[in-house]
C-alpha positions as CSV (number, residue, x, y, z in Angstrom):
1,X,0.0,0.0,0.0
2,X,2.9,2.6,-1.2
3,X,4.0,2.6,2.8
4,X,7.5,2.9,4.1
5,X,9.3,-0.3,5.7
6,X,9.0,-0.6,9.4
7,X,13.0,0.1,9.3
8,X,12.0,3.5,8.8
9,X,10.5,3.8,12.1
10,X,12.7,2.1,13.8
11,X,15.3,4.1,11.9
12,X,13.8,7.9,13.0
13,X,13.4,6.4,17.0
14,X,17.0,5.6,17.3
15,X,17.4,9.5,16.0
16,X,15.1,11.2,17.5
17,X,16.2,9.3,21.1
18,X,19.8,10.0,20.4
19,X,19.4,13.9,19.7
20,X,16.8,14.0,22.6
21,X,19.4,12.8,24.8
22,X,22.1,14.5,23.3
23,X,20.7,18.3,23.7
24,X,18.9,17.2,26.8
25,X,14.9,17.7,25.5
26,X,12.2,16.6,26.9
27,X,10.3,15.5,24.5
28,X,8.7,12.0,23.6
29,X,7.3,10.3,20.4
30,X,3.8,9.7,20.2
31,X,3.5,7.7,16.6
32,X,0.1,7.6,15.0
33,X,-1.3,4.1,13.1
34,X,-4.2,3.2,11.7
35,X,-5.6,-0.3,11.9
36,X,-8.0,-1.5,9.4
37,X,-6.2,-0.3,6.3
38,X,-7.1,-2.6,2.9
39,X,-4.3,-5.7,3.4
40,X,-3.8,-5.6,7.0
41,X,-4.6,-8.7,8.5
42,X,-5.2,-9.6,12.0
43,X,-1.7,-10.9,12.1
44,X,-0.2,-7.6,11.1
45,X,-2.1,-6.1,13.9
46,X,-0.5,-8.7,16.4
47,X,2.5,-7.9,15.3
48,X,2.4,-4.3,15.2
49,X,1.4,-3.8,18.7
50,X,4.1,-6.5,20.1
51,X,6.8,-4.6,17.9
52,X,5.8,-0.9,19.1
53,X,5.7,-2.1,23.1
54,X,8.8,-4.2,22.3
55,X,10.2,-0.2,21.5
56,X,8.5,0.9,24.9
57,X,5.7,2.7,23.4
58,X,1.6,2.6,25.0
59,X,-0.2,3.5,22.1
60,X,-2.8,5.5,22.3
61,X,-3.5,6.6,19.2
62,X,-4.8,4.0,16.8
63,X,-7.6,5.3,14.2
64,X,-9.6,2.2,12.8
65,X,-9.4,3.3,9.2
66,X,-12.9,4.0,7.5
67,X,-13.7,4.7,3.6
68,X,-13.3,8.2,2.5
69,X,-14.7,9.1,-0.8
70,X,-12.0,9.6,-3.8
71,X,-8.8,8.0,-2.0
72,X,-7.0,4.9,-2.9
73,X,-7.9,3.1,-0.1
74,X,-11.8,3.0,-0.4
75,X,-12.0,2.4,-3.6
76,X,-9.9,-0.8,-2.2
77,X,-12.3,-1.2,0.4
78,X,-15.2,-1.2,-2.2
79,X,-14.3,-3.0,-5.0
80,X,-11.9,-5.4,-3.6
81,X,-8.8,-4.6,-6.4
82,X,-5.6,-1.9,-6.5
83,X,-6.7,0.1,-9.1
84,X,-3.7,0.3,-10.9
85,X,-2.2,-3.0,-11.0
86,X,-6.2,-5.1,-10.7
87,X,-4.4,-7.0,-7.8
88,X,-6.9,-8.6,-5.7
89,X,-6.7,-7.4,-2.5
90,X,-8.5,-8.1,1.4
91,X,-10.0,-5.8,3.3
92,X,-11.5,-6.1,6.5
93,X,-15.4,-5.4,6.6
94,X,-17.0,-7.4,9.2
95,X,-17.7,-5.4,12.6
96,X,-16.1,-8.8,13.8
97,X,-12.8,-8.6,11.7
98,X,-12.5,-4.6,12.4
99,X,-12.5,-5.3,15.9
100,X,-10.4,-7.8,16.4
101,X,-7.9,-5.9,14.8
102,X,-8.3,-2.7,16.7
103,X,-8.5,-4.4,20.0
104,X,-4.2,-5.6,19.8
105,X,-3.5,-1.9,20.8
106,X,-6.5,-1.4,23.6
């Protein structure tokens, strides 16, 4: 889904911690994710929450993703294909799938 590698992440933590500590800031990274999103499976969820509180992070801010009119993503969620390749692709739709998702980072 045109996404950077989880490396990345990783990647701008070790930085941001190193400077933090280095100039003495207090600040702290609060990441964002959405859960839901067109080819994330439940297992992706699992993963994602053991990886981010592996890296000492409580999330707290997960957005379930929903279809918004004209993006990429909904017209995933609608007609089931990547527009631009016709690559068949899952989406989660039952209220049942959605939450089980959602509820790795509650």
């Amino acid at each position: 889904m045109s996404k950077p590698s989880p490396s990345n992440f990783h990647q701008f933590k070790k930085l941001f911690d190193k400077v933090k500590i280095l100039k003495k800031l207090n600040l702290q990274l609060i990441p964002y994710f959405i859960s839901i999103h067109p080819e994330s499976r439940l297992e992706d969820m699992a993963n994602l929450a053991s990886e981010t509180k592996d890296m000492g992070f409580q999330l707290e801010q997960v957005q379930g993703s929903s279809p918004i009119p004209m993006t990429v993503s909904s017209a995933i969620y609608y007609s089931g294909y990547l527009r631009y390749t016709l690559k068949e692709m899952y989406s989660p739709r039952s209220k049942k799938e959605r939450g089980n998702q959602h509820k790795f980072f509650f």
